[in-house]
C-alpha positions as CSV (number, residue, x, y, z in Angstrom):
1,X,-12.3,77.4,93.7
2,X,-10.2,76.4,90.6
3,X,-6.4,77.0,90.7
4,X,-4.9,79.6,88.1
5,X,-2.2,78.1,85.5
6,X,1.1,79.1,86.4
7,X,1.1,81.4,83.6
8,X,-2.4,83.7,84.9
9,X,-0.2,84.2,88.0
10,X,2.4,85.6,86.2
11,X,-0.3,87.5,84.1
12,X,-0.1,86.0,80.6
13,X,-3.1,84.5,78.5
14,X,-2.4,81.3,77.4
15,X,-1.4,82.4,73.9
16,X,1.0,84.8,75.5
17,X,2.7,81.9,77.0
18,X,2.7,79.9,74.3
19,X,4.9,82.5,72.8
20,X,7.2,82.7,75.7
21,X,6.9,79.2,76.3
22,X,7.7,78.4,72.1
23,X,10.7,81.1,71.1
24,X,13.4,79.4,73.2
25,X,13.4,76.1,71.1
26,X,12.5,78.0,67.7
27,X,15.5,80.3,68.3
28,X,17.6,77.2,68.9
29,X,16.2,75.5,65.5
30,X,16.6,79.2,63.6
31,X,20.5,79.6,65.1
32,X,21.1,75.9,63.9
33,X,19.0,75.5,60.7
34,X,20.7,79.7,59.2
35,X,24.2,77.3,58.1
36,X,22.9,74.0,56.7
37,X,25.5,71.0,59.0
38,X,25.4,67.6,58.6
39,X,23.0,66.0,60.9
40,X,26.1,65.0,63.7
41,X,26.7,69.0,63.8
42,X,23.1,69.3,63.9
43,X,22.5,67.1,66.9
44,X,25.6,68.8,68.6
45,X,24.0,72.0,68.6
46,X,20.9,71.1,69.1
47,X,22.1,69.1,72.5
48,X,24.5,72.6,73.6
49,X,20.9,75.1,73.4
50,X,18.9,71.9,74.9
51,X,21.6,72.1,78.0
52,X,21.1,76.0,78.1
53,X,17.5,75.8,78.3
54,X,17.5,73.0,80.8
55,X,20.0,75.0,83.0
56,X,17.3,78.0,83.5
57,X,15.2,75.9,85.3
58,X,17.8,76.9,88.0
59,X,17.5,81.0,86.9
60,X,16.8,83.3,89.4
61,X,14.3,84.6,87.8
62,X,10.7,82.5,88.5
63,X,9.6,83.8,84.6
64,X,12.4,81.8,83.1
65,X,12.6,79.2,85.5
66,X,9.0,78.4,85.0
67,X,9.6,78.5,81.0
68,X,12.2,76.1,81.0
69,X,10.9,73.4,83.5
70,X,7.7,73.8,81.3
71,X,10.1,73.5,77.9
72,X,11.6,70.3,79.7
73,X,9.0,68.7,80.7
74,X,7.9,69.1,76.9
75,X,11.0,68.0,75.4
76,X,12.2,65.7,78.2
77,X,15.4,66.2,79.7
78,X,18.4,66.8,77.9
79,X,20.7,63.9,79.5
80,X,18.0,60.8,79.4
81,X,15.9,59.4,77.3
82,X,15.5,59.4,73.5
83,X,17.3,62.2,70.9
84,X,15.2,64.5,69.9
85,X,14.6,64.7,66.5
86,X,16.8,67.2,64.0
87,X,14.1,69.6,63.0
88,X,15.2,71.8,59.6
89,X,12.9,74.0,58.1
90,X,12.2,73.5,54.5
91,X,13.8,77.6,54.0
92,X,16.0,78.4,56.5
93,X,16.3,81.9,56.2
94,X,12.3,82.4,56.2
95,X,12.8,80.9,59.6
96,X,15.0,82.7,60.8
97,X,12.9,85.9,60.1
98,X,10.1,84.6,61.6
99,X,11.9,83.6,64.6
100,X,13.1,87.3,64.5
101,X,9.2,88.4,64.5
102,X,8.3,86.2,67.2
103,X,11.2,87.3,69.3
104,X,10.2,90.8,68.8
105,X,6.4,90.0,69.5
106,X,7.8,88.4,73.1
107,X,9.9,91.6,73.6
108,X,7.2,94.4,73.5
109,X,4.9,91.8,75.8
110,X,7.6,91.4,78.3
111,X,7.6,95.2,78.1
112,X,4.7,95.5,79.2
113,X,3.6,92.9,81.2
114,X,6.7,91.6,83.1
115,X,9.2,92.6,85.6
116,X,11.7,93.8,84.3
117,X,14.6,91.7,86.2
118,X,12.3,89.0,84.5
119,X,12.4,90.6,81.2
120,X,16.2,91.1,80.8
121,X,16.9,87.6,82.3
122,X,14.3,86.1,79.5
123,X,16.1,88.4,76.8
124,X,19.5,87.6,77.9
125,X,18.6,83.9,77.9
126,X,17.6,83.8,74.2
127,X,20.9,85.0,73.1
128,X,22.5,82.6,75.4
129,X,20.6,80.1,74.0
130,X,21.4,81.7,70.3
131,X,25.3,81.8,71.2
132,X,25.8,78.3,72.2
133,X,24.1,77.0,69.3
134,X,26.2,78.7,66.8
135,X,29.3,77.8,69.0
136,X,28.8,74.0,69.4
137,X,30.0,72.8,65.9
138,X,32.2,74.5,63.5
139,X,31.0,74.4,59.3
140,X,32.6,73.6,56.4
141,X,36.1,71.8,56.6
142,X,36.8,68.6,55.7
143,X,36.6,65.4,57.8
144,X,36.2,67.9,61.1
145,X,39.7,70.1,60.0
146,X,39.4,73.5,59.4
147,X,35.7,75.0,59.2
148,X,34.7,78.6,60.6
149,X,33.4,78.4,64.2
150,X,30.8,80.4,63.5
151,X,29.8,81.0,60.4
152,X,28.6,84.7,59.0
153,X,24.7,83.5,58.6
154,X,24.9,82.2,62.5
155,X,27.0,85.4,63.3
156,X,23.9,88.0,61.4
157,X,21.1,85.9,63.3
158,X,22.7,85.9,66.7
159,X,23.3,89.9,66.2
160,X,20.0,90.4,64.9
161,X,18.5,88.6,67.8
162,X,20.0,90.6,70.7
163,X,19.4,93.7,68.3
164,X,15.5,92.5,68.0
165,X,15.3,92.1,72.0
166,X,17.3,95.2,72.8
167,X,14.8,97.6,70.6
């Protein structure tokens, strides 16, 4: 008798997961890559939605907690090893819509094949992930002085996110 993957327990195809599995990192890449940073700000947000995504493995819920040990051992973890590398799309802003269509793809499968304790925690997780991204470096200024937190672009695809998981 062969063993089901995790993700036949939890009653996903394998392309399903992939989905699940994929839209955490690309909605880090989207929230960071929407305001073009120098690469230090870059690798600062990248590190703050790496360190939200490694702290699920701890999530109560086994959906997420099996996606981001799975995301980890992918990536590696956060704290050891080598960088990863700053990924920037080529347009930013197709990204970022396409992130938008993936995350709404992963919303009407949670709808219908998850629980839902399992579906909110994975919804509320993206925008976590989302929000500490666009939080980790302030943009523009000069020499680290002055600069907006977060910056308008960041602000529209962190909304549309939790609008996109919320229809």
């Amino acid at each position: 008798m062969t063993e089901l993957p995790l993700y036949a327990t939890l009653g996903f195809t394998d392309a399903e997961w992939g989905l699940l599995v994929g839209l955490p990192q690309s909605v880090l890449v989207a929230a960071s890559a929407v305001t073009p940073d120098s690469t230090r700000k870059t690798r600062a947000e990248t590190a703050a939605g790496l360190d939200v995504i490694s702290d699920a493995r701890a999530s109560a819920s086994p959906l997420v907690a099996a996606i981001a040990a799975e995301i980890v051992t992918e990536v590696g973890e956060p704290d050891v090893g080598v960088e990863p590398p700053v990924i920037e799309p080529p347009d930013p802003q197709a990204y970022a819509r396409d992130v938008l269509g993936r995350a709404a793809e992963a919303n009407a499968l949670l709808a219908a094949k998850a629980e839902k304790a399992d579906a909110e925690t994975y919804r509320h997780w993206l925008v976590e992930v989302a929000e500490s991204v666009v939080g980790a470096a302030s943009s523009g200024g000069l020499l680290g002085i002055g600069g907006e937190a977060v910056t308008e672009d960041e602000r529209a695809f962190r909304d549309d996110l939790a609008k996109t998981l919320t229809d």
